[in-house]
C-alpha positions in Angstrom: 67.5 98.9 80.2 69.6 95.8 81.0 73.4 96.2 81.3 75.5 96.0 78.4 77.1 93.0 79.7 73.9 91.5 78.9 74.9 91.7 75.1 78.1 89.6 75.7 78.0 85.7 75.5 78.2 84.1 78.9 81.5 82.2 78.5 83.0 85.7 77.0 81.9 87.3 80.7 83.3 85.0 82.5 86.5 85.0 80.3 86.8 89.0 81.2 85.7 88.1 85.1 88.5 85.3 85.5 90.7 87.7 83.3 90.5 90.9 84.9 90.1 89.6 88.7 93.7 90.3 89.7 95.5 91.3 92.5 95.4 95.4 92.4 92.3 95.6 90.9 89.9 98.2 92.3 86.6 97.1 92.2 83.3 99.4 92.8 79.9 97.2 94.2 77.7 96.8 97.4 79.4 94.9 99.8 77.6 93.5 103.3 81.1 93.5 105.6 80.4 97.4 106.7 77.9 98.8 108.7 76.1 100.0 107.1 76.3 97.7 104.4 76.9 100.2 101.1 78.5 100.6 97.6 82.3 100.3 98.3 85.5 100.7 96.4 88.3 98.5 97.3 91.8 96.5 96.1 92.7 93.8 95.9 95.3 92.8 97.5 95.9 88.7 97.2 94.0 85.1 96.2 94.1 82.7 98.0 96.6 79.5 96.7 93.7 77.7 96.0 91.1 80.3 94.2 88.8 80.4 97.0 89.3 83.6 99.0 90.3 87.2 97.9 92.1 89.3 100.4 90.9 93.3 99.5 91.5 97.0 101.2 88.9 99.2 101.6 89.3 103.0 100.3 87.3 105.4 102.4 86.9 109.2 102.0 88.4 109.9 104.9 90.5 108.3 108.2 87.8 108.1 110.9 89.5 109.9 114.2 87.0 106.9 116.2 87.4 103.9 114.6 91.6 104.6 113.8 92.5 107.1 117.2 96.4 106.2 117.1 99.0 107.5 115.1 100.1 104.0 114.1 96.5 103.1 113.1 96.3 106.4 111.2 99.6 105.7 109.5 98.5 102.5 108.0 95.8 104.5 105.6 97.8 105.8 102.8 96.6 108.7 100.6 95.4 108.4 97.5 95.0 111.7 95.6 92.5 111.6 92.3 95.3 113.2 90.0 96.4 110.0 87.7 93.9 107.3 89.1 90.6 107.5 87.4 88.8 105.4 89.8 88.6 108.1 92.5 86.3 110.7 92.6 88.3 113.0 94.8 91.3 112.6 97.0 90.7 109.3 99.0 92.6 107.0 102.0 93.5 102.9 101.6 92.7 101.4 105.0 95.8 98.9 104.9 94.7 98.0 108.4 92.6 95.5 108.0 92.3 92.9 105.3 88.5 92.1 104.2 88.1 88.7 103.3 85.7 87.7 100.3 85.4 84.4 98.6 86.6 84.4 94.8 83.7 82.9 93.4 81.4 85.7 94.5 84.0 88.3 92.9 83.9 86.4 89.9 80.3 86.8 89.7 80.0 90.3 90.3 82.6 91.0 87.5 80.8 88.6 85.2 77.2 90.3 85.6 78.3 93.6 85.6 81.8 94.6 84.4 81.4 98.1 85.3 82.2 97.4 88.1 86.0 96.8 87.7 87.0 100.4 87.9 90.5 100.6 87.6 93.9 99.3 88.7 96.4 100.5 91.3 99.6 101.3 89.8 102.8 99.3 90.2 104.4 102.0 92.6 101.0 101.9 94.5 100.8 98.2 94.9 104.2 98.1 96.3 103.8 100.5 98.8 100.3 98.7 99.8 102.1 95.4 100.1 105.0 96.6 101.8 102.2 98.7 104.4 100.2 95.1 104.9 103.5 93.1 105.8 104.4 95.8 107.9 101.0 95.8 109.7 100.7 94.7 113.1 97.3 94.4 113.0 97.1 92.0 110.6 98.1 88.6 111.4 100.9 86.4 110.2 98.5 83.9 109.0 96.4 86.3 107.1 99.7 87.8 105.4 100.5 84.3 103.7 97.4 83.2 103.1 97.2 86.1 100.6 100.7 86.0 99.1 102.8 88.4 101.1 105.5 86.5 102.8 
């Protein structure tokens, strides 16, 4: 069975894609930036000035003692419980250690074929703490930081 987005005019998709593509979004699809490349959840966390890049935050299950061993790497995932943010499936961790890079138009186009797979939005207490997290980051560089609207 196709998806239901199917029954929806082309320009109307890409209405609800340019519409809905925002910063805070959480977004659900397969992405090819982990290894192994799998279906991911992440935020968005900034566009670029000119439309062309998307700055987004990863949510994983859990904080990985390997890949985050210090309490300042560790203290840049912030906890997510489910209660109150329907696009969790259980209690989950934002990995505001590293900002993952993905160009708009390719977001765009995911949202426009299938709009299932916007799955929610971060709240307005959420996103500031994110934002305030990301500028406070010393693993993410300066550059990065503007580039996506945060200084």
């Amino acid at each position: 069975m196709p998806p239901l987005g199917d029954a929806f005019p082309e320009e109307f998709r890409k209405q609800f894609a340019e519409t809905n593509l925002t910063i805070g979004s959480v977004i659900k699809t397969f992405v090819t930036d982990t290894t192994p490349p799998k279906i991911k959840r992440f935020v968005v966390l900034g566009i670029s000035a000119d439309k062309l890049a998307i700055g987004t935050l990863y949510i994983n299950s859990e904080v990985n003692p390997n890949l985050f061993p210090t309490a300042e790497l560790k203290n840049l995932h912030l906890k997510l419980e489910k209660e109150n943010r329907k696009y969790l499936d259980h209690d989950s961790f934002l990995d505001c250690s590293k900002v993952y890079e993905k160009e708009y138009e390719d977001l765009l186009a995911v949202l426009q074929q299938d709009a299932s797979c916007l799955i929610g939005q971060l709240s307005t207490d959420d996103l500031k703490l994110v934002k305030r997290t990301v500028k406070e980051a010393r693993t993410i560089p300066v550059r990065t930081k503007k580039k996506f609207g945060l200084f």
